[in-house]
C-alpha positions as CSV (number, residue, x, y, z in Angstrom):
1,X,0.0,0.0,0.0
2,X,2.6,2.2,0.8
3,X,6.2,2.8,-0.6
4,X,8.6,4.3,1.9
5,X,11.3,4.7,-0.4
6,X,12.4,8.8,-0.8
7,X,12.3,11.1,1.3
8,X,11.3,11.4,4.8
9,X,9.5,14.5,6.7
10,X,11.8,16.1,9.1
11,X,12.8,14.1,12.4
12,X,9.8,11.6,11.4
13,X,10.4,7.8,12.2
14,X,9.5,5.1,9.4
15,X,8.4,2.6,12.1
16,X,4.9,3.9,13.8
17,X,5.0,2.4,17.4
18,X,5.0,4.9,20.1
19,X,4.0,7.7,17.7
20,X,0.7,10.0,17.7
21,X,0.8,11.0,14.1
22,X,1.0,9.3,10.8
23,X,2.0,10.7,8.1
24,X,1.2,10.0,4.6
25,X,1.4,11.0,0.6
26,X,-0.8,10.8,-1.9
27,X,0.7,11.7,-5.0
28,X,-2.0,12.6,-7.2
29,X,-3.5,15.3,-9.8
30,X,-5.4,13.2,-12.0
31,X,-8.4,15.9,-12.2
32,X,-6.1,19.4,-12.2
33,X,-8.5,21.6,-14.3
34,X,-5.8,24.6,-15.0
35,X,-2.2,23.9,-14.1
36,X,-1.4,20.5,-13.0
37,X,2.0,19.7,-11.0
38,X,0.5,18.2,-7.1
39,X,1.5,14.7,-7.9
40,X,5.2,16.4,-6.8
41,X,3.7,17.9,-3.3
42,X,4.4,15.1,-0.9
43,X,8.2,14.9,-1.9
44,X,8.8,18.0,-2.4
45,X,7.4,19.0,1.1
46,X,9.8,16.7,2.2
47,X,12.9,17.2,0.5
48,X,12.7,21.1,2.1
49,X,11.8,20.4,5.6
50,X,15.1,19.8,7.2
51,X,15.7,23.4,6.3
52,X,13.0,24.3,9.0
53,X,13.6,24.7,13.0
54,X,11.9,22.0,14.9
55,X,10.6,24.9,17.4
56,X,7.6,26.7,16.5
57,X,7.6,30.0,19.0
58,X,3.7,30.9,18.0
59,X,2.8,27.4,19.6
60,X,5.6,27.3,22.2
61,X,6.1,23.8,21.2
62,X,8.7,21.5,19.3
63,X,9.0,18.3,17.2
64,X,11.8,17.1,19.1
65,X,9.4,16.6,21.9
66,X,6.6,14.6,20.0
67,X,7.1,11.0,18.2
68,X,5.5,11.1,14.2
69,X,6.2,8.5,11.6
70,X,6.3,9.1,7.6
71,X,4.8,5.8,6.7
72,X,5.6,7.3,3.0
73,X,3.6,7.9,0.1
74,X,0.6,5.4,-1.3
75,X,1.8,3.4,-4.3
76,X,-0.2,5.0,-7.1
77,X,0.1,4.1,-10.7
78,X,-2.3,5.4,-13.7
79,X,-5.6,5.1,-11.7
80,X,-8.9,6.5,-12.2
81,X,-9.6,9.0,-9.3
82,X,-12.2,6.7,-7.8
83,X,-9.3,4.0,-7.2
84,X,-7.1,7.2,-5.7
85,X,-9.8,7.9,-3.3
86,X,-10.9,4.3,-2.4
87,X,-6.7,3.7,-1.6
88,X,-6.7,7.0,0.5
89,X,-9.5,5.3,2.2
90,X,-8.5,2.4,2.9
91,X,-4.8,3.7,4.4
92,X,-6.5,6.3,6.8
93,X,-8.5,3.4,8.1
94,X,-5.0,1.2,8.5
95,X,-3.2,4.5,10.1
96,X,-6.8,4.6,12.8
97,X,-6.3,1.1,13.6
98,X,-2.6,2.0,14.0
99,X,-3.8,4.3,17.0
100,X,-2.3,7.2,14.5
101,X,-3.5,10.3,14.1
102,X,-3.1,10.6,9.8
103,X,-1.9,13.8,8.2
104,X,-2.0,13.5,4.2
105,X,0.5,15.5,2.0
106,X,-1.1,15.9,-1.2
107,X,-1.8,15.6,-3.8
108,X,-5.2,17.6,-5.3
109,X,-8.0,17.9,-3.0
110,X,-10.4,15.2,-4.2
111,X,-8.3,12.9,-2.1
112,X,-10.2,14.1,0.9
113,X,-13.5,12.8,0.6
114,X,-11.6,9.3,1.1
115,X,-10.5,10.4,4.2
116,X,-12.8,11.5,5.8
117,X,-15.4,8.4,5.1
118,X,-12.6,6.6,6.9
119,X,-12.4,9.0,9.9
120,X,-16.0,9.9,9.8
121,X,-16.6,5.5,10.5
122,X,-15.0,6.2,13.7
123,X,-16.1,9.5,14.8
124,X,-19.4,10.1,13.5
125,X,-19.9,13.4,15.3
126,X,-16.7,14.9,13.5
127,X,-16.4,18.5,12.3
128,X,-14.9,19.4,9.1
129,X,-13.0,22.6,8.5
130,X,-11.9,23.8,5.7
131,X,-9.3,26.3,4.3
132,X,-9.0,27.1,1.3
133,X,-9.6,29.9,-1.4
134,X,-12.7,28.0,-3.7
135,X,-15.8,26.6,-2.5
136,X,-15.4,23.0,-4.1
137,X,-18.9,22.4,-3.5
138,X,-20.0,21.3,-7.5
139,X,-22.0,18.7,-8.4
140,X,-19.3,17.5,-11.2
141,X,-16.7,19.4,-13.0
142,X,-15.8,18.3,-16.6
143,X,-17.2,15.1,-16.3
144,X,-16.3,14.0,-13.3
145,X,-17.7,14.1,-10.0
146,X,-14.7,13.0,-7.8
147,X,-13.1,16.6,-9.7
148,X,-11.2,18.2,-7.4
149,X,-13.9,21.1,-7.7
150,X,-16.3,19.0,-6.4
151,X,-13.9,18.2,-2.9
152,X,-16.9,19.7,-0.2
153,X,-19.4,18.4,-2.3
154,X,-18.4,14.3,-2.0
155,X,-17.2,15.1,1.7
156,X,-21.0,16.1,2.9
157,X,-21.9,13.6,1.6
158,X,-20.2,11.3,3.7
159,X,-19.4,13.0,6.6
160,X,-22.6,12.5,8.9
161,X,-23.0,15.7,11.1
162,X,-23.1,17.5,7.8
163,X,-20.8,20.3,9.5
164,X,-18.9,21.9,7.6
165,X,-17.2,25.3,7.8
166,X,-15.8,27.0,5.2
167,X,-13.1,29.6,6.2
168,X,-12.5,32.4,3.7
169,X,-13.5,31.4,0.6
170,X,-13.2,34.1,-1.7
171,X,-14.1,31.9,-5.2
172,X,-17.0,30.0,-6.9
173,X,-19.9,30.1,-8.4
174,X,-23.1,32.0,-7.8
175,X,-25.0,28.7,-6.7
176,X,-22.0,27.8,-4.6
177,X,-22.4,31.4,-2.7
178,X,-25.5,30.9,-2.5
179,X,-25.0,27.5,-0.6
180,X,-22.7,29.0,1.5
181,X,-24.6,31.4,2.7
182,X,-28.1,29.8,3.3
183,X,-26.5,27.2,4.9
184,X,-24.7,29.6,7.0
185,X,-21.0,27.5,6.6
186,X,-19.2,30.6,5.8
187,X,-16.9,31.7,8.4
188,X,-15.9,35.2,7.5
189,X,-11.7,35.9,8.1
190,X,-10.4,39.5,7.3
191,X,-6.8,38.9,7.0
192,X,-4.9,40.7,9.9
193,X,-7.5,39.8,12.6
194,X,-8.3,37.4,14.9
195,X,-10.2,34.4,13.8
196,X,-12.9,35.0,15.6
197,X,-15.7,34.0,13.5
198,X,-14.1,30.8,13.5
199,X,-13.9,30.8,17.3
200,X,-17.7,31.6,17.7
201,X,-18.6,29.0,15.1
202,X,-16.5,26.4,17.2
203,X,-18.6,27.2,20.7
204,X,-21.2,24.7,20.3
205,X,-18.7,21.8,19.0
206,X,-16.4,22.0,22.1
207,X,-14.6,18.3,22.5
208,X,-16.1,17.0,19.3
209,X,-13.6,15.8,16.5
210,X,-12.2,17.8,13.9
211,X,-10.8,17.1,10.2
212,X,-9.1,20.1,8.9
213,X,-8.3,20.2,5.4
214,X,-5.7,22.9,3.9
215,X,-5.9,23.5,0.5
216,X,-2.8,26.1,-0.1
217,X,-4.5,28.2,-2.7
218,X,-6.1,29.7,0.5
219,X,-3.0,31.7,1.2
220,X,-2.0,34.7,-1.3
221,X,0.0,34.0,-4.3
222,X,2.2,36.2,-2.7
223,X,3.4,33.9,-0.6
224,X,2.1,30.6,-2.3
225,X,2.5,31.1,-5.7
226,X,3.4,27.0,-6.1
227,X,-0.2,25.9,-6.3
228,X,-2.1,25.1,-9.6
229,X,-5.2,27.5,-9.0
230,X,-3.9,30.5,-7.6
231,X,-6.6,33.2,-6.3
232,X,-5.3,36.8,-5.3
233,X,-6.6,38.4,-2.0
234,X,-5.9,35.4,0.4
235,X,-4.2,34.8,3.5
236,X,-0.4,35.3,5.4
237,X,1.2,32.6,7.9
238,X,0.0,35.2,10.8
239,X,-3.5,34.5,9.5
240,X,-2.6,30.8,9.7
241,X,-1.3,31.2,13.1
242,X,-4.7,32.9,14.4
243,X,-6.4,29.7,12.8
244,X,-4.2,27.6,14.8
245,X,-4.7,29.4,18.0
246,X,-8.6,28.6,18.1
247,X,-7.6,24.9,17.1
248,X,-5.9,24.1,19.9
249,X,-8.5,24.8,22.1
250,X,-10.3,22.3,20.1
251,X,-10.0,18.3,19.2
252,X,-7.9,18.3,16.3
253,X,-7.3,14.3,15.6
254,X,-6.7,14.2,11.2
255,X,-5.6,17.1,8.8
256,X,-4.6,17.3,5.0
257,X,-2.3,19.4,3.2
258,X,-3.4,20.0,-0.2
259,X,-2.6,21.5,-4.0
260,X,0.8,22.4,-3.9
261,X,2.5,22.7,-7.3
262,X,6.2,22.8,-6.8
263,X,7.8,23.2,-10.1
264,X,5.4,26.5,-10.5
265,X,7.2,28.2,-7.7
266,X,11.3,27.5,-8.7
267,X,12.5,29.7,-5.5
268,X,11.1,26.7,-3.7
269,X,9.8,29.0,-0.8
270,X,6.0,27.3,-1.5
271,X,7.2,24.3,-0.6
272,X,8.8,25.6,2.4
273,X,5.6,27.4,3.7
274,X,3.7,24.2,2.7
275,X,6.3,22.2,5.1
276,X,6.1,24.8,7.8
277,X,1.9,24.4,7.9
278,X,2.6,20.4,8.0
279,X,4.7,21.0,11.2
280,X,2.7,23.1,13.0
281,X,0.0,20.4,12.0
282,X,2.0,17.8,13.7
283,X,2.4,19.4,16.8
284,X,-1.6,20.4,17.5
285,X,-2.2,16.8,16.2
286,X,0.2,15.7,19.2
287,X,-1.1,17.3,22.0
């Protein structure tokens, strides 16, 4: 299922005993609808992470003091993006029954529906949040409905609270807005501030499971121009950290990193922020 040969994320162990977290690649962009290029994410987040201190000073915490494996990327070959999904699947469900806590480098965001059926078996009162600059909530997108466009869309519909929040989103259609605001899973973020939309909206879930899913398009292309569907008036890393400061009040247990391009960004500095999100990931994931 998995093949552990490459790279390795900074300080991460290959054997999972005694760890909290697992991580895991899925190297996939089988439904890229503008520039494709996330099949390189996983790796290329960890070819750059050793370039990063372990301590993180807006958490006060650092990797050196938690245990996280790399179990290493699934083996993917030419596979329809139903296959991809059904194999993200079925490793989340081997990393639960591993006692880990997964983290997924991807890869495009369709893999996340896969995931969170997995999770969602185990914790059926789990919360999903997402970040991310597009709504993903369409019905299909040329001719697919597992499209990466259609990510929110296949994850209500197996996620069984049905709660969703959407942080941010600045891009979709007029039906998707529409959605998102009748259903009242828009959590407004002006960059700068305090999340504290995100805080309020997180009152009434207190102790129940979270999934956050990261889709790096959320941040500016400013700082994340490596990322296939770039989107300008987004989000810094101080936004990021605010986000992080209302999650670890909260029950983080599974997170994804998604859509990061890295041959569209040849500084490599992408890659680096994308590495720097996964670590900070790790440690919330570890308390």
């Amino acid at each position: 299922m998995f093949n552990s040969e490459g790279p390795i994320f900074m300080g991460s162990n290959r054997n999972p005993n005694n760890s909290k977290v697992g991580i895991f690649g899925v190297p996939y962009d089988g439904t890229t609808s503008f520039r494709p290029g996330t099949r390189f994410g996983p790796n290329a987040i960890r070819d750059v992470s050793n370039g990063l201190e372990t301590y993180c000073p807006e958490l006060n915490l650092d990797l050196e003091d938690f245990c996280y494996a790399d179990i290493g990327n699934l083996d993917i070959s030419i596979e329809s993006t139903e296959k991809v999904i059904k194999k993200t699947n079925q490793a989340t469900k081997k990393l639960i029954n591993m006692s880990l806590k997964p983290l997924l480098l991807g890869g495009e965001h369709s893999i996340t529906s896969g995931a969170i059926s997995a999770i969602a078996k185990t914790y059926p009162e789990l919360i999903m949040i997402q970040l991310d600059a597009h709504a993903d909530l369409r019905h299909e997108w040329q001719g697919t409905p597992h499209s990466h466009a259609c990510a929110m869309r296949r994850c209500l519909e197996v996620l069984p609270s049905k709660q969703l929040l959407q942080v941010g989103i600045r891009s979709g259609t007029r039906a998707e807005f529409d959605e998102l605001h009748t259903s009242h899973r828009l959590i407004k973020y002006t960059s700068g501030e305090k999340a504290s939309g995100l805080s309020k909206a997180l009152e009434v879930h207190k102790a129940k499971p979270i999934y956050l899913t990261v889709d790096l398009d959320w941040f500016d292309p400013s700082v994340m121009p490596g990322t296939g569907t770039p989107e300008p008036g987004g989000y810094t890393w101080k936004d990021f950290a605010s986000i992080l400061e209302v999650l670890r009040e909260h029950n983080l247990i599974s997170a994804d990193i998604v859509e990061l391009s890295p041959q569209l960004d040849p500084s490599g500095i992408s890659s680096i922020f994308a590495a720097k999100v996964a670590r900070s990931l790790i440690m919330l994931l570890s308390l």
